[in-house]
Steps between C-alpha positions, in 0.01 A plus 500: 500500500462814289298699230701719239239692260618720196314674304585626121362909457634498137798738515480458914450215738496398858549195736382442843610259754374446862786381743431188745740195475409212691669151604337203690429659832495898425420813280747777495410840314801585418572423143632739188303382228631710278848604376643723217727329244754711308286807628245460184307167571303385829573145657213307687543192629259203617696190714732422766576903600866416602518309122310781307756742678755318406392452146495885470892544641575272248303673202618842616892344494459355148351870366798701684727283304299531162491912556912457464393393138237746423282751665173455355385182619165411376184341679504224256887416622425521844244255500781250314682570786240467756358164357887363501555559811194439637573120288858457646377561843244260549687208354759632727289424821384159361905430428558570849224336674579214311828480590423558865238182511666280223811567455415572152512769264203644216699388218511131639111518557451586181751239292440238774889425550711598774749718305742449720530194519340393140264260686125515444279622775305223696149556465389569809721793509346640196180478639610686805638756256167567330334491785767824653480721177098445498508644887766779378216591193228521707660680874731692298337617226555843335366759291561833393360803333699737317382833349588822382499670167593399197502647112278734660234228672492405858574109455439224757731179527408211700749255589486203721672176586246244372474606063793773465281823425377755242417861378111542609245570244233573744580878651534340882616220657466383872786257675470311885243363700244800383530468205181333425276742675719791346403339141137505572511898551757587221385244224115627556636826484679481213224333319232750557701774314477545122828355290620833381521567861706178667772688309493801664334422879378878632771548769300576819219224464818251429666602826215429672421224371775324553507585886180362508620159391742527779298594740255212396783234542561645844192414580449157355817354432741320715829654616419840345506797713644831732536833306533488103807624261421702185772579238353743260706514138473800293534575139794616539625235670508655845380269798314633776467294791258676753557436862352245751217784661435581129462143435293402748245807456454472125424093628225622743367740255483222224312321806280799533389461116447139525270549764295745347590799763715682243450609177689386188618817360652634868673165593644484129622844519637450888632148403708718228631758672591282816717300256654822422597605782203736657540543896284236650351733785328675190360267291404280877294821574354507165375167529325529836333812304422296179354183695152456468512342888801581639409313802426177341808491227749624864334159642578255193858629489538474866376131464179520561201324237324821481 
């Protein structure tokens, strides 16, 4: 249970995660969301956490042994890499699961014969087969989003374990349980600006627009929750990853604007310079100045409906 947002600026870009993780009986908010690859590109993963963490070991192994070839590893590459391993791991599970219940491996699924023994697989153990890697699709399920710059561009690559994965067109892209509600806030925003300007998103609205989206799946979504994570890429291909206080103010201030309390221009600008790296105590203080009701916007973030 997860949302990953990321959000093309052009020459820039930025993804947001929140971090709960759930099983049958508990939520934990706990999870990293969000790891660097090769230093240049940003990792976010939606699925089993313990998988998705173990997915990223795996990526991050296959790049240190690429980097003995060459140094400059490109975006495009990586997400090769990613989607290969990503591939090899899930019909690794269903290989092993299958072996555990059936005695049975993927390959004799798929051919119907028992390779080792050259006899052909009764039928009711095929159906038991299909029946397994249908469960392993749908509990085990994994996607991933991958961004960072390239030729210039912040690019976004989804990946996931049900059609393989692509370069996006669109300048976001939204992954896990969230994603839906995400969608709603990025696609209408996205579709209210001009063309020229999709290209080219104006830095400071984009930021906080695409905490907004978080914050709206936090509210709304299943299994999406606790403080967010922001990775901030610059043109220069520097990422900034503000701290959990920083985080979790520039959220409450987004919350501020949504709610009418704050204006646009003052939580854009303390959204920004949160992100990089401003002293919470001063831009907290600047908020309780800028609120139009302190009072009520101190309730909503303390819980409260107004």
């Amino acid at each position: 249970m997860t949302v990953v947002n990321a959000l093309s600026l052009g020459d820039e870009g930025i993804v947001v995660a929140d971090e709960q993780s759930s099983n049958q009986l508990r939520k934990y908010n706990v999870a990293q969301k969000l790891h660097l690859l090769n230093d240049s590109f940003i990792y976010g993963g939606s699925g089993v956490s313990d998988q998705i963490q173990e997915v990223y070991t795996m990526i991050a192994g296959e790049l240190t042994k690429a980097k003995e070839q060459k140094d400059d590893i490109p975006l495009e590459e990586v997400y090769r890499i990613a989607k290969g391993v990503l591939t090899n791991h899930h019909n690794s599970l269903k290989n092993e699961v299958l072996a555990m219940n059936l005695g049975i491996s993927l390959d004799d699924l798929l051919t119907g014969v028992h390779l080792r023994t050259g006899r052909p697989l009764h039928e009711s153990a095929m159906a038991a087969g299909r029946k397994i890697l249908q469960s392993i699709d749908e509990q085990c399920a994994m996607s991933i989003l991958l961004s960072g710059l390239q030729d210039g561009k912040f690019n976004i690559y989804q990946i996931n374990t049900n059609n393989g994965g692509s370069c996006l067109s669109r300048p976001y892209g939204s992954i896990g349980s969230g994603a839906d509600e995400s969608d709603k806030v990025l696609s209408g925003y996205v579709e209210s600006l001009p063309r020229e300007k999709r290209e080219a998103i104006d830095k400071k609205e984009g930021v906080v627009k695409i905490i907004q989206a978080t914050n709206a799946s936090s509210s709304l979504n299943v299994g999406v929750g606790g403080s967010p994570s922001i990775a901030y890429v610059t043109k220069e291909k520097e990422i900034i990853i503000p701290t959990e206080q920083q985080s979790i103010l520039a959220s409450e201030i987004v919350k501020g604007l949504t709610n009418g309390l704050l204006d646009k221009d003052f939580a854009e600008d303390a959204v920004f310079r949160l992100v990089f790296n401003t002293q919470v105590e001063q831009v907290e203080d600047e908020m309780k100045k800028a609120a139009k009701d302190w009072p009520k916007l101190n309730r909503i973030l303390r819980g409260y409906k107004s």
